[in-house]
C-alpha positions in Angstrom: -32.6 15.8 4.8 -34.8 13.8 7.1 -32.4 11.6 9.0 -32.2 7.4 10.5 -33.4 7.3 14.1 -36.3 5.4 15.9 -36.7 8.0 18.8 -35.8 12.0 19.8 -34.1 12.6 22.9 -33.7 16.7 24.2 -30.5 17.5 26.9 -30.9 20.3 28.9 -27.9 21.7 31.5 -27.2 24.9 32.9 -29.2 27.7 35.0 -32.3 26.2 36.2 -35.3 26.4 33.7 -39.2 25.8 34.0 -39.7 22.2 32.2 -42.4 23.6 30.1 -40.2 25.5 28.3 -38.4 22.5 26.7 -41.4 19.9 26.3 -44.2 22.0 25.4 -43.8 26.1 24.5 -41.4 25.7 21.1 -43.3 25.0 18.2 -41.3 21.9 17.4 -40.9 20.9 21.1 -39.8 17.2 22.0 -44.1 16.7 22.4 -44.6 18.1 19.2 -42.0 16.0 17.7 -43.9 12.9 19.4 -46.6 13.0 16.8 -45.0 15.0 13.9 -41.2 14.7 14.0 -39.7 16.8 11.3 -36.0 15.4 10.2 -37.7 11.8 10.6 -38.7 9.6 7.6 -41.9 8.6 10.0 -42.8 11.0 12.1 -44.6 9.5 15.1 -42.9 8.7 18.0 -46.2 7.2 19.8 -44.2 4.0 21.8 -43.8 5.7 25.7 -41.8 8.3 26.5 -39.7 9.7 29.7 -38.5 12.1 31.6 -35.3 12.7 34.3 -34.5 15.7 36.1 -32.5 16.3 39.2 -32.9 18.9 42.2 -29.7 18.2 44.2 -30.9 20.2 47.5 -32.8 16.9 47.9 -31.4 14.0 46.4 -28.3 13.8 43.7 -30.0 10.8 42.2 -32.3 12.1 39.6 -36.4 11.9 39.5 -37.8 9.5 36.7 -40.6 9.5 34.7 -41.6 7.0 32.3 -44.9 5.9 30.7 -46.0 3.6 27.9 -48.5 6.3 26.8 -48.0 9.0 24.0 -46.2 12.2 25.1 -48.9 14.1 23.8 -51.8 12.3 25.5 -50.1 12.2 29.1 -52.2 14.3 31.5 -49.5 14.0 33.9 -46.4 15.2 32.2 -48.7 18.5 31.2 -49.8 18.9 34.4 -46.2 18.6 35.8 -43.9 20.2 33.3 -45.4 23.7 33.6 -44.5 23.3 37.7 -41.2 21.6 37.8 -37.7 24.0 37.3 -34.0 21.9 37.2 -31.0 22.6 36.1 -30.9 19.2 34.4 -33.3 17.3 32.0 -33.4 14.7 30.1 -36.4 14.3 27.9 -37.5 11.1 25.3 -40.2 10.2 23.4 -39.6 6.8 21.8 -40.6 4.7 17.8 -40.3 1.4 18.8 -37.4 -0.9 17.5 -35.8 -3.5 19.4 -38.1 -4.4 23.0 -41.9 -4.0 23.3 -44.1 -1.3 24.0 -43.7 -1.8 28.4 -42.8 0.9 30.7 -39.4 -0.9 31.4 -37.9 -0.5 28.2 -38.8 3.3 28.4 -35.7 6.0 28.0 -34.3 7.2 29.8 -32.6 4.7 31.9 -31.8 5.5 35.4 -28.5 3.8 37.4 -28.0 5.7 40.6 -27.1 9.5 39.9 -27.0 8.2 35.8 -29.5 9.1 33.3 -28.9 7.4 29.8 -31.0 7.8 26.1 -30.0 6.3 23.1 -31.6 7.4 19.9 -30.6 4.6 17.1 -30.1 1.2 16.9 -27.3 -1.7 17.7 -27.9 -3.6 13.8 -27.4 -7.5 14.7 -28.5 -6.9 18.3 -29.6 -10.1 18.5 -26.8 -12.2 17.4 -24.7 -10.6 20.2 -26.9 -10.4 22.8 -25.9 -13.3 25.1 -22.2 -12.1 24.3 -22.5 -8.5 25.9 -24.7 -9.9 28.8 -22.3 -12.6 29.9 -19.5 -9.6 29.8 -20.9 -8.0 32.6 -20.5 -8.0 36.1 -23.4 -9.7 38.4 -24.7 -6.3 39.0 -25.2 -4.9 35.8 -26.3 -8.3 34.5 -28.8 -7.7 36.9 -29.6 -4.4 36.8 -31.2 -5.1 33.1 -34.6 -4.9 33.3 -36.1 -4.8 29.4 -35.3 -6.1 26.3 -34.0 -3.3 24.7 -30.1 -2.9 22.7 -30.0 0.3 24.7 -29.8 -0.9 28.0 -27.9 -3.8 27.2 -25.4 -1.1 25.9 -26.2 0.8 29.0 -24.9 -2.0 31.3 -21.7 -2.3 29.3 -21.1 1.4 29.8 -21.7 1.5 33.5 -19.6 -1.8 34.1 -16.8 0.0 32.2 -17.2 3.3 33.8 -17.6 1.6 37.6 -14.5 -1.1 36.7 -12.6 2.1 36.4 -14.2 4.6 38.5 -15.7 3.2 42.1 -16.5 7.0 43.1 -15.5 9.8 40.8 -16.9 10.5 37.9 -15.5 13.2 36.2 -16.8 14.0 32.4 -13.8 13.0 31.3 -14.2 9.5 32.5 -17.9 8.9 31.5 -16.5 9.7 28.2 -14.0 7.3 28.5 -16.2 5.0 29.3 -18.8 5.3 26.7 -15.8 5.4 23.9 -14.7 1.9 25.4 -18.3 0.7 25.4 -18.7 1.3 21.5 -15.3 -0.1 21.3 -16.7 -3.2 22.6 -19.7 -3.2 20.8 -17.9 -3.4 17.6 -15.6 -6.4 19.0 -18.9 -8.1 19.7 -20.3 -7.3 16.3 -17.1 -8.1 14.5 -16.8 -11.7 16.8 -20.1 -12.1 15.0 -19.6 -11.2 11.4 -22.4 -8.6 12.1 -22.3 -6.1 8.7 -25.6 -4.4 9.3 -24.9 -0.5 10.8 -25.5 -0.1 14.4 -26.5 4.1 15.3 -25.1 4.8 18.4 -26.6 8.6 19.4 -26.2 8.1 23.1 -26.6 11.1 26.0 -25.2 10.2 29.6 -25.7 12.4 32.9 -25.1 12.7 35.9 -26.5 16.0 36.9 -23.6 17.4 36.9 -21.9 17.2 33.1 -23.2 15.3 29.7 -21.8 13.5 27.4 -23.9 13.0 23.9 -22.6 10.8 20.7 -23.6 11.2 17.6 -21.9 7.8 15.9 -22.7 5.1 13.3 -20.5 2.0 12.5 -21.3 1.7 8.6 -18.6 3.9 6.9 -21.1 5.1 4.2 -24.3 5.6 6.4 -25.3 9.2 8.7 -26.0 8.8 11.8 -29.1 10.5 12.9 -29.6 14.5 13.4 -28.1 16.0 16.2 -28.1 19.8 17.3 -26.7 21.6 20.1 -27.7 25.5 21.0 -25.5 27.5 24.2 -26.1 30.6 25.6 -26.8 32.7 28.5 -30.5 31.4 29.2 -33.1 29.9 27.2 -36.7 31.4 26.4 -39.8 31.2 24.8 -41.9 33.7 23.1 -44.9 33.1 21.3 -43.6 29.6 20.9 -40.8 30.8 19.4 -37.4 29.7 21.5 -34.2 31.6 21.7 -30.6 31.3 23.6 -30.4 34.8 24.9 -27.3 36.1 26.0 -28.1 37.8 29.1 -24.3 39.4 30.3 -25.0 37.6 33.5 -22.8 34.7 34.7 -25.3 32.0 33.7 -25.0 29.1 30.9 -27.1 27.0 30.0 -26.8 23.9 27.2 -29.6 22.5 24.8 -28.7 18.9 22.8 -31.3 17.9 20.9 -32.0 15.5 18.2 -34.4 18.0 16.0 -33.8 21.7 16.2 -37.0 23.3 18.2 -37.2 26.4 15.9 -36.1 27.3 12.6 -33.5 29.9 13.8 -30.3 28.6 12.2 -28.1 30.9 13.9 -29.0 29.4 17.2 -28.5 25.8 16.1 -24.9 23.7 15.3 -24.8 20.4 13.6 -22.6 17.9 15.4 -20.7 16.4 13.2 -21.1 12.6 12.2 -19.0 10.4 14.3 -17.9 13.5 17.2 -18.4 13.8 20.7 -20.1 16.3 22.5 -19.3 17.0 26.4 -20.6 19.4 28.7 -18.1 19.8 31.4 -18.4 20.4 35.1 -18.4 23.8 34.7 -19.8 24.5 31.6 -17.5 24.3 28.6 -18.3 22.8 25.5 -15.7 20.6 23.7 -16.6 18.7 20.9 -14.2 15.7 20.0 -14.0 13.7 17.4 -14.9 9.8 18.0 -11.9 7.2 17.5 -12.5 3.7 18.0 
């Protein structure tokens, strides 16, 4: 069934891999799903997209690029993605909802060594808006650059996590922080008498572990898709992807909103309302979400 969402986001993490791989050689990569997403009821994503990666020998704050133009049409991102290999990428090509078409209010959103995408939508975002601004500290009030529910929610998450975490940040507490953030949300909503469903698919990085939602608030709505695919590395052949399981101490972590190939047996559902995490070194747990 073709699911809710405005956008599709793709999380990669594990042994370094060629960007190419993820945003251009499957035959339902994250461009392809730009112009002609399949589990979508309209398939274009045509409003920006944007793309983090990080290469801690050099920085531990991630690279960002973002651009108001189609995925598809960006002479930049094909030039680059064939010629750029990390170990961690995010990926987003972005429908519209709340927030214009401008390049600030492009996913993903950067705060520090934090990447953040949200596929979905806060419903009553603007009835609460003022509420979850005045919440934050003067930094993360300030650090909000767009219009869009995403990085309103984005603030709320790194004022949590940073209230209870100056330095560390293991997975467990970005976790814990994003939990408390929809547990918020819903406060705010529920201040409100907000009944509309907010779809909270949310990814968080920090180059070194990720955390991934899939959530809605309506007890009788479906969040949208989301996949997740391990093994020991990740090809293409023949635009045809695969996790192969090489014997060799590597790992290496896909979450994605649409599957890139057809291949069941390399794809698992996460379940509505569940937590995914990707830990420092490399497990999987997947938790349910209670808030």
């Amino acid at each position: 069934t073709k699911g809710v969402g405005m956008c599709r986001f793709l999380a990669y993490i594990g042994a370094p891999i060629v960007m190419d791989k993820l945003l251009y050689q499957p035959v339902n990569s994250l461009i392809h799903q730009s112009y002609h997403a399949l589990e979508r009821h309209d398939p274009v994503n045509a409003d920006g997209f944007g793309v983090g990666w990080y290469m801690p020998e050099i920085d531990p704050e991630p690279v960002l690029f973002t651009s108001i133009q189609p995925a598809w049409h960006n002479r930049n991102l094909r030039s680059l993605a064939p010629r750029t290999r990390s170990g961690c990428i995010f990926a987003h090509v972005r429908a519209a909802g709340t927030g214009e078409v401008s390049p600030r209010n492009c996913h993903p959103f950067q705060y520090k060594q934090f990447l953040m995408m949200h596929n979905g939508d806060i419903g009553g975002f603007g009835q609460i808006k003022r509420d979850l601004r005045e919440r934050l500290s003067n930094e993360f009030y300030d650090w909000i650059k767009g219009e869009t529910d995403s990085e309103y929610f984005f603030a709320l998450f790194l004022d949590n996590l940073f209230k209870a975490h100056q330095t560390e940040h293991h997975y467990s507490n970005i976790a814990d922080a994003l939990l408390q953030s929809i547990r918020d949300l819903k406060d705010l909503l529920a201040c409100r008498g907000v009944k509309s469903a907010s779809y909270l698919n949310l990814a968080v990085t920090n180059g070194q572990c990720l955390i991934v939602t899939r959530y809605v608030t309506g007890s009788t709505k479906q969040p949208p898709t989301l996949y997740h695919s391990e093994g020991s590395r990740f090809e293409v052949v023949d635009g045809i992807p695969r996790m192969v399981q090489t014997g060799i101490q590597e790992h290496a972590i896909l979450v994605v909103s649409e599957k890139l190939t057809e291949a069941r047996e390399d794809w698992h559902e996460v379940p509505r309302n569940h937590l995914i995490a990707v830990t420092e070194d490399l497990r999987v747990p997947l938790l349910p979400i209670v808030v």
